[in-house]
N, C-alpha and C positions, 0 to 999 in steps of 0.2 A: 480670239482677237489677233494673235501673233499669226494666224494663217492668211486675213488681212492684211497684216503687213508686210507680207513676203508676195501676195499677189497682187493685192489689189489696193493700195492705198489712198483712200477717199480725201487724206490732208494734202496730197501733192498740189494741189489745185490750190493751195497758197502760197506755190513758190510762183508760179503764173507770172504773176506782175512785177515780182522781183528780180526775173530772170529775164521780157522784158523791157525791163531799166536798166537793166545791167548789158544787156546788148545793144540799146540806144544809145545808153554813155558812154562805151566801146567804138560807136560809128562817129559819134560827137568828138572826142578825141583825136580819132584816126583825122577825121574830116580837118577840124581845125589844125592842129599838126600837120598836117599834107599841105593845106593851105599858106600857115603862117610860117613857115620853116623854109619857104621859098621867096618871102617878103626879107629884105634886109632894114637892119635899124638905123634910122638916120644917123646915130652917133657913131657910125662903123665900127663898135667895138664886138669883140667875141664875148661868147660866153661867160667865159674864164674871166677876162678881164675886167666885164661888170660885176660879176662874182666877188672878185678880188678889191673893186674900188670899195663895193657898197661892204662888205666885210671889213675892211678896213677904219672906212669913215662912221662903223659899227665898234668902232676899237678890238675890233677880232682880229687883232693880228695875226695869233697864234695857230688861228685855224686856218689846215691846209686845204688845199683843193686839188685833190686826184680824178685822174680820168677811168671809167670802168667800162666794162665789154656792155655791148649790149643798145637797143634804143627805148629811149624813158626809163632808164631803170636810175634817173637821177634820185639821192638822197642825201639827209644830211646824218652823219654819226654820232649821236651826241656824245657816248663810250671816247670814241676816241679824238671826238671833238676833231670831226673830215666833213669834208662836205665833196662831195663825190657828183661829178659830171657823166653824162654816158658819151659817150664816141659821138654821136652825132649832135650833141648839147655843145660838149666842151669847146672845139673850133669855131662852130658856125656861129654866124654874125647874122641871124634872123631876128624878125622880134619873138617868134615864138620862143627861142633858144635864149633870150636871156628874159624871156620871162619866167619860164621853169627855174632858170640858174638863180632867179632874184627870189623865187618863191621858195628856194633850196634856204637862201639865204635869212629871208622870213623864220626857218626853221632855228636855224642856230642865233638868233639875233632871241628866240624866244626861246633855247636854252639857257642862253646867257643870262636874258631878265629876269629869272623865274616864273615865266610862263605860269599858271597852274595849271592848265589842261594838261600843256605836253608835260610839266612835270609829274602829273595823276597817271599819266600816259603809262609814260616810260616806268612807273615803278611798277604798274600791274604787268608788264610785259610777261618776266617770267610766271606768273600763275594764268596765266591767260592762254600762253603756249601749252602748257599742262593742260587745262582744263578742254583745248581745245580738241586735245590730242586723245583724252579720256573718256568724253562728256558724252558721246556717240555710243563707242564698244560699251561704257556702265550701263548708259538706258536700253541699252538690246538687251544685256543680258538680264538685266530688270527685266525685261519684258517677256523675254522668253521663262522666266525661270521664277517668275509671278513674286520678284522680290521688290516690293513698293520704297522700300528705301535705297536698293541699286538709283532707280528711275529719278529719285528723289535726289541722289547727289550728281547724274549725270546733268538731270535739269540745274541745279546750283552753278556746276560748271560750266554749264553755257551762261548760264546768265555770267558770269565773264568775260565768256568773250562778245556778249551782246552789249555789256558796259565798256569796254574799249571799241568797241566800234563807235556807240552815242560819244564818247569822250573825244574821238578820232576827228569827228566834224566840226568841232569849232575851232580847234588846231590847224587843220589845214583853211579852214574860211581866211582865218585867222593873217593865217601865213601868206595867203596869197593876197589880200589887203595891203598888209605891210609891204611887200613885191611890187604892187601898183606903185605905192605911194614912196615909196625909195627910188625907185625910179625915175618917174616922176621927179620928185625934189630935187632930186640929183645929176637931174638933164639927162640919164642915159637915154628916154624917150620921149617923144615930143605928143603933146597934147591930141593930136590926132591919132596916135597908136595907141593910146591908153585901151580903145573900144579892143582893139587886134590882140594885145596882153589878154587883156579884162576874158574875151571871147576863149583864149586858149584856158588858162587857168580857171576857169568856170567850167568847162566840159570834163577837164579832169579833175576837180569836186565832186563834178557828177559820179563819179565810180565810185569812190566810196559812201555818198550818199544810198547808191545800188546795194554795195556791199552792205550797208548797214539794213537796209528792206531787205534783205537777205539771211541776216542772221538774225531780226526779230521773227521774221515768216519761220524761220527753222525752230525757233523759240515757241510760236503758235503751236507749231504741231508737234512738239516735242507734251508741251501742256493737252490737247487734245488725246493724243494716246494717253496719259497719263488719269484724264478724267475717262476716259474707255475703259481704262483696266480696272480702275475702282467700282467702276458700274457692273461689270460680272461678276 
């Protein structure tokens, strides 16, 4: 069976559909981001500076907002409690750019409250980096070396990081809701651009929805080999 998996592997054909979704939410992304990043927000404000009201009127004082290299590589910190712009976020005054920046926001406004997800999130982080990093080289060498309890913890480990991806999705839903509706409430957008937010932040859901058909597909065949080797 391990000659199988060096030449010819009959589970690839369940990443298919994952990879894609994962290229559709890739163009959905780009698409709307190209689009709405050339639209400016009625309320003229940047980035940053809806960042900073809705953080504010959040009683997040505390948290700063830096700018990093890069485009979409926006995030929030919860560690060091930053909430980080990219270059092309931080100035610009599109609706797409503060809808990112308000869905950043979404993120630490749901550090703050206790979230559960992003707190379930964030404590698995470190064993999920582990497992991800492990859960591959174990089950090869399970497999090569016909040892069913290698295969058996490499499969454990992934199911780690298959459970922070499902954990991943309702966080960001989560977070981009709350981005609309602070918004929203707080006039930075006017009732006609909710769709234009709504349209950007929805395609980039989409990727980790992809991402997540991605690592249960890798989860499938991880299981499939593993009921192949027990059948020889």
């Amino acid at each position: 069976m391990s000659e199988v998996f060096f030449f010819w592997d009959p589970t690839i054909v369940l990443l298919i559909p994952a990879l894609m979704l994962a290229l559709w939410a890739q163009m959905r992304v780009q698409s709307a981001y190209s689009r709405f990043s050339r639209v400016p927000a009625s309320s003229g404000l940047s980035a940053y500076e809806a960042a900073r009201i809705l953080l504010d009127r959040n009683g997040l004082l505390d948290v700063d907002i830096e700018v990093v290299p890069g485009t979409l590589s926006d995030h929030y910190d919860p560690r060091g409690r930053v909430l980080r712009l990219s270059e092309g976020t931080y100035r610009s005054r599109s609706i797409a750019a503060l809808g990112i920046a308000a869905h950043e926001v979404g993120h630490a406004v749901q550090h703050a409250t206790g979230y559960a997800a992003l707190a379930i999130r964030n404590a698995i982080v470190p064993v999920v980096n582990f497992g991800s990093m492990l859960a591959f080289p174990l089950f090869l060498f399970g497999l090569l070396f016909r040892s069913p309890g290698l295969m058996d913890l490499g499969i454990l480990l992934f199911l780690g990081v298959v459970l922070f991806h499902l954990i991943t999705l309702p966080v960001e839903f989560d977070a981009s809701s709350r981005a609309v509706r602070m918004l929203l409430d707080g006039g930075l957008i006017n009732v006609a651009e909710v769709g234009a937010v709504r349209s950007v932040l929805s395609a980039a859901a989409l990727t980790y929805v992809a991402a997540t058909a991605m690592a249960v597909a890798n989860l499938l065949r991880l299981l499939m080999f593993r009921s192949m080797a027990r059948d020889e």
